[in-house]
N, CA, C and O of each residue as an XYZ file, in Angstrom:
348
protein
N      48.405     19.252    -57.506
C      48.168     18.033    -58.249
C      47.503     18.341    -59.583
O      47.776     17.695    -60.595
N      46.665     19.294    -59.565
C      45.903     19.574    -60.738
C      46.841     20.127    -61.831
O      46.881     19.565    -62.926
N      47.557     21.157    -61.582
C      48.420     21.557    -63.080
C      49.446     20.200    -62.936
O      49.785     19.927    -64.088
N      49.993     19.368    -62.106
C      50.947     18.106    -62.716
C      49.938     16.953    -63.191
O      49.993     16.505    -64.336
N      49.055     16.525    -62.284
C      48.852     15.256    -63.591
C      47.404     15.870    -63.740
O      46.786     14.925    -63.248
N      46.506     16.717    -64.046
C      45.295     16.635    -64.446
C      45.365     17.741    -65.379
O      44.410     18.465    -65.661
N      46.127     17.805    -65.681
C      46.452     19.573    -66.941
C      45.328     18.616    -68.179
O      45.586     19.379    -69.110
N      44.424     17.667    -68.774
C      44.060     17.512    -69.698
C      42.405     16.802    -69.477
O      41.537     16.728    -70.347
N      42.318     16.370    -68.158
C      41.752     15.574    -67.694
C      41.116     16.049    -65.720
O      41.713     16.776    -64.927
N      39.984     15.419    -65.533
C      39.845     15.653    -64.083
C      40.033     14.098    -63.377
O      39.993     12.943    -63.799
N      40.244     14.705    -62.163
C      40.391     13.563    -61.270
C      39.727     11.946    -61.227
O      40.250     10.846    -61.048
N      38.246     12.414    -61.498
C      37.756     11.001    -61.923
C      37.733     10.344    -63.131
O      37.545      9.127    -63.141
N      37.941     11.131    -64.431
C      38.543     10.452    -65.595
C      40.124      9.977    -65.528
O      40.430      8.943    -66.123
N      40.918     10.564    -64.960
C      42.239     10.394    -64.972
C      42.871      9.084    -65.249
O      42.163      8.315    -64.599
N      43.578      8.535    -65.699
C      43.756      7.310    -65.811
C      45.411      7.185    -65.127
O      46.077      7.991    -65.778
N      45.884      6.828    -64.583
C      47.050      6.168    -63.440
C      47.688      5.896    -64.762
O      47.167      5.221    -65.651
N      49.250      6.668    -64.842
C      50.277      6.336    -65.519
C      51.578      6.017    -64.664
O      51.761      6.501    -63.547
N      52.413      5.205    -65.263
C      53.627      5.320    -64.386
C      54.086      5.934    -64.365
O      54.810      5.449    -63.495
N      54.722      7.294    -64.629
C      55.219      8.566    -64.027
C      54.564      9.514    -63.090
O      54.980     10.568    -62.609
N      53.348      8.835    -62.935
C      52.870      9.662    -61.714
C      53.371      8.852    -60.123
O      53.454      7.652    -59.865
N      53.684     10.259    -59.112
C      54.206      9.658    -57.737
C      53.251      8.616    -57.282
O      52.046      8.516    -57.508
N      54.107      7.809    -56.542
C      53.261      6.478    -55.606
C      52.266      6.983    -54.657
O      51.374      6.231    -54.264
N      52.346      8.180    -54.261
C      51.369      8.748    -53.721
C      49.941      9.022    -54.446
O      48.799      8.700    -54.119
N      50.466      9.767    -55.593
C      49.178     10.118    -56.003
C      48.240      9.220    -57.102
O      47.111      9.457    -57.531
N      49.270      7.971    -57.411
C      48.488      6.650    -57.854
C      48.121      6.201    -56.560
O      48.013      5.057    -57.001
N      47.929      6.110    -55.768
C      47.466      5.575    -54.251
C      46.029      6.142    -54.194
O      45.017      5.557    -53.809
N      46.171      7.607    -54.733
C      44.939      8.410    -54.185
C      43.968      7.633    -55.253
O      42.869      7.156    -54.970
N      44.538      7.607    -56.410
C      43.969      7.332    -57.618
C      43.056      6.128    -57.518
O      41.867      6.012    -57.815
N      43.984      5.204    -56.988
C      43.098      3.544    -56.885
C      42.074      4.080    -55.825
O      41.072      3.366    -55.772
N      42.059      5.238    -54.896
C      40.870      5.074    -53.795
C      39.251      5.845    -54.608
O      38.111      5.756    -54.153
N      39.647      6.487    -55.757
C      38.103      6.972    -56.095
C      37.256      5.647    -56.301
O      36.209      6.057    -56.802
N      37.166      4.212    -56.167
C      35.931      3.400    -56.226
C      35.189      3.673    -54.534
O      33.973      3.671    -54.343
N      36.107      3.869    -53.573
C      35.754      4.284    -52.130
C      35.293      5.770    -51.880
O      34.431      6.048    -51.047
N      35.977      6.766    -52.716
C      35.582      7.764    -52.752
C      34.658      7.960    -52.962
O      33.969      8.533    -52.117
N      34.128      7.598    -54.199
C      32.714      7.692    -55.223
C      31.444      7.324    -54.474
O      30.336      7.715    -54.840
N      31.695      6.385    -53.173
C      30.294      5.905    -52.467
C      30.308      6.804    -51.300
O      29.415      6.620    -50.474
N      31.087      7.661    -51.104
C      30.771      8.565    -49.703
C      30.736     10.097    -50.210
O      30.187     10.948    -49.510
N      31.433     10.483    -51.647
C      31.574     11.946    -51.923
C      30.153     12.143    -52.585
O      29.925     11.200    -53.343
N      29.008     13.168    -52.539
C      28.275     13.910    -53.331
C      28.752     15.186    -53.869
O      29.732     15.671    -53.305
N      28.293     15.750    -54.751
C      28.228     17.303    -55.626
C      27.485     18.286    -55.787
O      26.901     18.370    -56.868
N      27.380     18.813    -55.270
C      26.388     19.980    -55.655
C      26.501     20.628    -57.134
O      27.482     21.372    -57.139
N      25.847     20.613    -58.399
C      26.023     21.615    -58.541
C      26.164     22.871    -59.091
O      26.661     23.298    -60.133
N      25.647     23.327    -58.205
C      25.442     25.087    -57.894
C      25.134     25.222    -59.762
O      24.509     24.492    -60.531
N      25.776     26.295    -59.938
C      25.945     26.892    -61.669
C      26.572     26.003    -62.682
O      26.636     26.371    -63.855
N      27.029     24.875    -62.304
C      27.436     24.088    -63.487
C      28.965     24.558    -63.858
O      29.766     23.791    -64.391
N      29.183     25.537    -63.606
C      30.510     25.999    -64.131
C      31.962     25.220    -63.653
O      33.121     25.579    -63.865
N      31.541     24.232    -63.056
C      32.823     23.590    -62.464
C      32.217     21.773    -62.626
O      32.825     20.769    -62.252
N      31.057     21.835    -63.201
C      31.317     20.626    -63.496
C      30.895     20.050    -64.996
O      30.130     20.436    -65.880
N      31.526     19.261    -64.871
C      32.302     18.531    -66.642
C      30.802     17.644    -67.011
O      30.471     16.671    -66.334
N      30.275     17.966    -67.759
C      29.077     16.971    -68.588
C      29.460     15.949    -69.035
O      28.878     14.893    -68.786
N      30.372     16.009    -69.688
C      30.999     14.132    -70.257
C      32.249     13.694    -69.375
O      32.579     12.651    -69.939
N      32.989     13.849    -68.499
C      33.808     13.436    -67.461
C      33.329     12.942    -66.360
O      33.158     11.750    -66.103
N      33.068     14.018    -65.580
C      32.682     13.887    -64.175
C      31.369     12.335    -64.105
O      30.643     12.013    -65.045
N      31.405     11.862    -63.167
C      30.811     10.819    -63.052
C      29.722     11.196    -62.430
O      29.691     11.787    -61.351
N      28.299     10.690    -63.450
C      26.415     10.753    -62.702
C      26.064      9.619    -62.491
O      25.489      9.405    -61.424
N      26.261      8.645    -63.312
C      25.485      7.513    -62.690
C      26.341      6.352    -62.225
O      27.115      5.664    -62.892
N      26.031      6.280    -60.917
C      27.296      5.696    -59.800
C      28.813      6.068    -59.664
O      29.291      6.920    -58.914
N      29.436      5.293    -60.501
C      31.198      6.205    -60.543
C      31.256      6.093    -62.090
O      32.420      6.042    -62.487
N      30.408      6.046    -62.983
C      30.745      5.883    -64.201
C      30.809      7.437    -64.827
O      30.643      8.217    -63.889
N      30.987      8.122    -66.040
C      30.989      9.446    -66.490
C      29.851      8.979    -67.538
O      29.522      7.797    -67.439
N      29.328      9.609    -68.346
C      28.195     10.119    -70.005
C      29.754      9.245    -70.539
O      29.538      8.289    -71.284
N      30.547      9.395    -70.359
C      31.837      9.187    -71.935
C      31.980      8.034    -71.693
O      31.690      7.279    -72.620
N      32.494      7.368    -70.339
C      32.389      5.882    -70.250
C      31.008      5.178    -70.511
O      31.004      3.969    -70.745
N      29.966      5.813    -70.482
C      28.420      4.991    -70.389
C      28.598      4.821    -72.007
O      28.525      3.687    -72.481
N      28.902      6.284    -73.103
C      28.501      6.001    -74.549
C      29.988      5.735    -75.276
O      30.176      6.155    -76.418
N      30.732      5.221    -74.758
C      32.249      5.214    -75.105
C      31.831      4.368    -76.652
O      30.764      3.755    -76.622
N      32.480      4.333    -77.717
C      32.658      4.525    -79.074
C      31.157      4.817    -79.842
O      30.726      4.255    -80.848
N      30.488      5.919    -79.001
C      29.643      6.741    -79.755
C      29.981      8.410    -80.008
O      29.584      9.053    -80.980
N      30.691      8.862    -79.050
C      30.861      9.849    -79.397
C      32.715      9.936    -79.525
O      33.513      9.074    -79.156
N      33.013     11.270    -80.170
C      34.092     11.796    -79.887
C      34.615     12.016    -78.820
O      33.922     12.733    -78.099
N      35.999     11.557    -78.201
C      36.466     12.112    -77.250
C      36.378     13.604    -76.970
O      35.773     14.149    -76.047
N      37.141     14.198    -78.003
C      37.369     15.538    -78.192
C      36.247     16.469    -78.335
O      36.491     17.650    -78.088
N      35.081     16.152    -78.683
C      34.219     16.696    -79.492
C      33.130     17.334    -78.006
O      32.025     17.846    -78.184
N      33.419     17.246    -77.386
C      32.740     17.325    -75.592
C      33.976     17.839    -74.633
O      33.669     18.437    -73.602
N      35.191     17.652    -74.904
C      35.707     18.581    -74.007
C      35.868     19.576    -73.643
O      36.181     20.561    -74.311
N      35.552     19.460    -71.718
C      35.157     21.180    -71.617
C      34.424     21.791    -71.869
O      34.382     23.016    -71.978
N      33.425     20.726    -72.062
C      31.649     21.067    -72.218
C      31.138     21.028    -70.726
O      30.708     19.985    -70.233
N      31.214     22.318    -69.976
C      30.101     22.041    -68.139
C      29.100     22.205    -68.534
O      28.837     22.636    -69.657
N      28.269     21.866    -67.612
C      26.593     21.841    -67.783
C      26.507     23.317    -67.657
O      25.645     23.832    -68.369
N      27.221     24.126    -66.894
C      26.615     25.976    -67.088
C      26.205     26.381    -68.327
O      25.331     27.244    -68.414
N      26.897     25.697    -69.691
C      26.707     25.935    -71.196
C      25.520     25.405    -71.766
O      25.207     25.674    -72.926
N      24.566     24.377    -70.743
C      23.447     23.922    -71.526
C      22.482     24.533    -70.005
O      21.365     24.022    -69.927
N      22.712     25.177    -69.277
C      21.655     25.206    -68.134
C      21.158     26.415    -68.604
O      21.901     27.302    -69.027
N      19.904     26.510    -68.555
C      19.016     27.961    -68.764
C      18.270     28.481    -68.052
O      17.326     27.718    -67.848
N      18.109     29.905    -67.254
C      17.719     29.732    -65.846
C      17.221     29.529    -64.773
O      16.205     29.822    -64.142
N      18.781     28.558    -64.598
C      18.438     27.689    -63.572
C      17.776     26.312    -63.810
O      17.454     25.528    -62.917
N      17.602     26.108    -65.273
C      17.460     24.595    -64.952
C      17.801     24.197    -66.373
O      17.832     23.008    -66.691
């Protein structure tokens, strides 16, 4: 699933297009259910997204400051790039 529809984007930013299978828009509508039972660890930061990934409740940093920053200007920014050790 990840190299077909998330090649630009992760799972919880993703936004449901119509060329994606009925399956995996299915999965798509379930992250508001997901989001209240999944936690994250994590660990080194290296796998998770600072302006994508969602911290406070299911929202992301990009949806909380959406037309303050650049889209672009944060992608592919993980927290491993601002953590110093260990915190």
């Amino acid at each position: 699933m990840a190299s077909r529809y998330l090649r630009r984007t992760n799972f919880w930013a993703c936004r449901i297009d119509n060329n994606f299978s009925v399956t995996f828009k299915a999965i798509l509508r379930c992250r508001p259910v997901l989001q209240t039972a999944i936690y994250r660890r994590m660990k080194d930061g290296t796998t998770t997204d600072l302006w994508l990934d969602p911290w406070l409740g299911s929202r992301s940093l990009l949806e909380i400051l959406e037309g303050q920053l650049d889209r672009e200007a944060g992608r592919g920014l993980t927290c491993s790039r601002i953590i110093r050790d260990g915190v």
